[in-house]
C-alpha positions in Angstrom: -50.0 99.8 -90.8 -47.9 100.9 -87.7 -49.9 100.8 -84.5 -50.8 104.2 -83.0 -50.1 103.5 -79.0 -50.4 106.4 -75.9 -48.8 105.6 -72.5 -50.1 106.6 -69.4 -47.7 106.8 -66.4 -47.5 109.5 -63.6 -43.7 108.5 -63.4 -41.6 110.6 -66.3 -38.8 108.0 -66.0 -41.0 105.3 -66.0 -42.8 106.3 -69.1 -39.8 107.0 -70.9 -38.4 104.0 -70.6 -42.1 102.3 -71.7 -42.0 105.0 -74.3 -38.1 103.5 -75.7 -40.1 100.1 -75.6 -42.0 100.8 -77.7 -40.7 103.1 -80.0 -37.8 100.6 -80.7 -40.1 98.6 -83.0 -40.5 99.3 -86.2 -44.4 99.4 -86.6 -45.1 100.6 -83.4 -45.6 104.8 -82.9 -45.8 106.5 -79.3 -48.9 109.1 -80.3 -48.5 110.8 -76.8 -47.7 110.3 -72.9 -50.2 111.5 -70.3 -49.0 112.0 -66.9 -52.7 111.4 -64.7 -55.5 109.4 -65.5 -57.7 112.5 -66.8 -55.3 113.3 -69.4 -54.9 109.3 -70.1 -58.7 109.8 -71.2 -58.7 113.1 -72.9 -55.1 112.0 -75.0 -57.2 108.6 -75.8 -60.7 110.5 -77.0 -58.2 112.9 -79.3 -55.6 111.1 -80.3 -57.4 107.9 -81.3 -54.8 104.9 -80.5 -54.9 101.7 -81.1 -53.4 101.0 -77.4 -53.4 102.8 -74.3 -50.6 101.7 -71.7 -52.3 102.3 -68.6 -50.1 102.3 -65.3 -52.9 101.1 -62.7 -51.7 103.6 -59.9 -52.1 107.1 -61.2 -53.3 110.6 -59.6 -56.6 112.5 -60.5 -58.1 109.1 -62.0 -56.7 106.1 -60.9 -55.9 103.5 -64.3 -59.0 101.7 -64.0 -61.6 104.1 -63.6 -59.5 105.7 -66.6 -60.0 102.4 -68.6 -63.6 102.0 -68.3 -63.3 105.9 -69.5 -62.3 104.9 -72.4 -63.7 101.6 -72.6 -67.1 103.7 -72.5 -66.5 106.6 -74.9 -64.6 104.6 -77.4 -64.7 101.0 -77.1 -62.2 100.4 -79.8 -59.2 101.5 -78.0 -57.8 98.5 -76.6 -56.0 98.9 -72.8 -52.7 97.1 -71.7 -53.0 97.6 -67.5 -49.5 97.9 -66.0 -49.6 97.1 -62.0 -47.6 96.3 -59.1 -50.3 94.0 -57.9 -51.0 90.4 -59.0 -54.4 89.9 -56.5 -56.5 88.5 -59.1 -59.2 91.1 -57.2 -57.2 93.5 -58.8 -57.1 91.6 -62.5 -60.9 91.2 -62.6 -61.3 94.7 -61.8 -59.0 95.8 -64.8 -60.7 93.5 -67.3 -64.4 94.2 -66.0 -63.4 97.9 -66.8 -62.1 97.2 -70.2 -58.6 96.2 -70.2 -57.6 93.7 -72.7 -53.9 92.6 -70.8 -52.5 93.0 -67.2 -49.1 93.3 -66.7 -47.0 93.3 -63.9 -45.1 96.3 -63.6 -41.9 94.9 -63.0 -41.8 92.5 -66.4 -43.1 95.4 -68.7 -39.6 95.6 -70.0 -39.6 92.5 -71.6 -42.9 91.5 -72.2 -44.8 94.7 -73.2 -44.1 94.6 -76.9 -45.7 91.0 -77.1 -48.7 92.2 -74.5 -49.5 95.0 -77.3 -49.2 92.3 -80.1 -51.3 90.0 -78.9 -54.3 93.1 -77.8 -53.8 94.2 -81.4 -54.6 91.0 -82.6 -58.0 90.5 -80.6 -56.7 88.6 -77.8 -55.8 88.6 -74.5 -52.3 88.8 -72.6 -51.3 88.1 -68.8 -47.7 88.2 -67.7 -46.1 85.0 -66.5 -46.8 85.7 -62.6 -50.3 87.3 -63.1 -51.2 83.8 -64.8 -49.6 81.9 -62.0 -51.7 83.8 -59.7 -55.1 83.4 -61.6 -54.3 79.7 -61.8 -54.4 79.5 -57.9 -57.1 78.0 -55.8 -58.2 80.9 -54.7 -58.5 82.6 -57.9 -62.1 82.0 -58.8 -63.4 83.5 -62.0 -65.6 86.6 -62.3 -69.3 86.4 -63.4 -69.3 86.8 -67.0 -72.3 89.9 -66.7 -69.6 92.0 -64.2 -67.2 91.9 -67.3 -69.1 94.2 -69.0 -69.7 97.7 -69.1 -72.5 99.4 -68.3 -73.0 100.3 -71.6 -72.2 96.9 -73.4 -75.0 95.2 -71.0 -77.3 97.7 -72.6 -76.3 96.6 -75.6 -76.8 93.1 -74.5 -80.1 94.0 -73.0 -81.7 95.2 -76.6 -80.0 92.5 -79.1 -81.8 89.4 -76.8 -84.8 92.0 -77.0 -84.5 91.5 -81.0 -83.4 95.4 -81.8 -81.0 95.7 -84.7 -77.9 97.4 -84.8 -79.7 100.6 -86.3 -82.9 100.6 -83.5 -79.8 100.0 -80.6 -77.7 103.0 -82.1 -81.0 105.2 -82.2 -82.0 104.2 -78.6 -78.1 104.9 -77.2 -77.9 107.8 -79.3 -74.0 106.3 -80.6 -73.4 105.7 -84.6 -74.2 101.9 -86.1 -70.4 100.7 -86.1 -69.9 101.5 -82.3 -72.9 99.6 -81.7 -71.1 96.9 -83.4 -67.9 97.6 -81.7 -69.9 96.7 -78.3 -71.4 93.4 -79.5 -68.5 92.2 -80.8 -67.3 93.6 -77.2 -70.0 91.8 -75.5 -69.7 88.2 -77.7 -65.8 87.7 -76.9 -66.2 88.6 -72.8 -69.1 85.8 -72.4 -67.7 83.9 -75.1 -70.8 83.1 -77.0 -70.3 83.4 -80.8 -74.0 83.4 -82.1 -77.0 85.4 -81.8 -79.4 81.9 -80.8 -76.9 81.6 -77.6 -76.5 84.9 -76.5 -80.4 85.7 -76.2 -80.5 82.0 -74.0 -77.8 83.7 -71.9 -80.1 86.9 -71.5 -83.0 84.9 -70.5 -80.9 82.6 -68.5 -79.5 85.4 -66.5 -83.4 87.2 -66.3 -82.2 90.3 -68.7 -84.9 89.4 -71.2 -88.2 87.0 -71.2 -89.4 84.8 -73.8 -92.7 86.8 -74.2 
């Protein structure tokens, strides 16, 4: 199955060149390129990809606000952030939006095609100098709660309460598998892999009681 991939850049060279990227493998397909961060979000809710490569810097919406856009109206599109910035300030802000890989701008020649492989399979992808820069001292990790959206902390919020997936799509007024698309969002950003363990988290963290 090829993968279905939109790029986002404000820069018409810049996305041709990410669009040549891509399109020179085999299984990959460029689905559409959107010039501002509003049309990154409308080209993502219509076009369903599988990836959205986000520039971070972008007019009318910048690439973050855009991501958590999307993140929001359809959690299943995975985002591969391009920047010229490696702050980690700048990282956690991408991934508590939605993004699922951070690249800097300047490597997205050579490493974009494995940063959409490795989204596609469920994981997550740094370039070489964005890791270096997370692995510094002063690179402290974010809380795990301000990785989620507002609307995956909902979800949180009613599975410690007990609610299945059918009373949590009622109550949010979304269909049954995007409920599951946001747990299964919400158990790989805190890492917990059971249901036991995430409701301790929730009363850990105050979001739920044991009454």
């Amino acid at each position: 199955m090829r993968v279905r991939i939109l790029i986002a850049d404000d820069h018409a060279m810049v996305a041709e060149g990410l669009r040549q990227v891509v399109a020179s493998e085999v299984d990959f397909e460029v689905v559409g390129v959107a010039a501002d961060g509003e049309a990154a979000v409308q080209s993502a809710i219509e076009l369903e990809p599988d990836i959205v490569v986000m520039d971070m810097a972008m007019p009318r919406m910048n690439g973050i606000e855009a991501t958590r856009a999307i993140h929001d109206r359809a959690p299943g599109i995975r985002v591969v952030m391009l920047s010229m910035y490696s702050n980690p300030e700048y990282v956690f802000r991408a991934l508590e939006a939605g993004a699922s890989a951070y690249l800097a701008k300047d490597s997205a020649s050579r490493e974009l095609v494995e940063a959409i492989r490795t989204v596609r399979s469920g994981r997550r992808y740094f370039s070489a100098q964005i890791a270096e820069s997370l692995a510094g001292r002063d690179a402290a990790p974010p809380d795990p709660l301000s990785m989620l959206s507002v609307r995956e902390g909902q979800v949180l919020r009613l599975l410690a309460d007990g609610k299945t997936t059918v009373d949590i799509a009622s109550a949010l007024e979304v269909s049954p598998k995007t409920v599951e698309t946001y747990r299964a969002r919400v158990y790989e950003k805190l890492d917990i892999h059971d249901l036991p363990s995430l409701v301790r988290f929730a009363i850990q963290r105050g979001l739920t009681s044991i009454d």
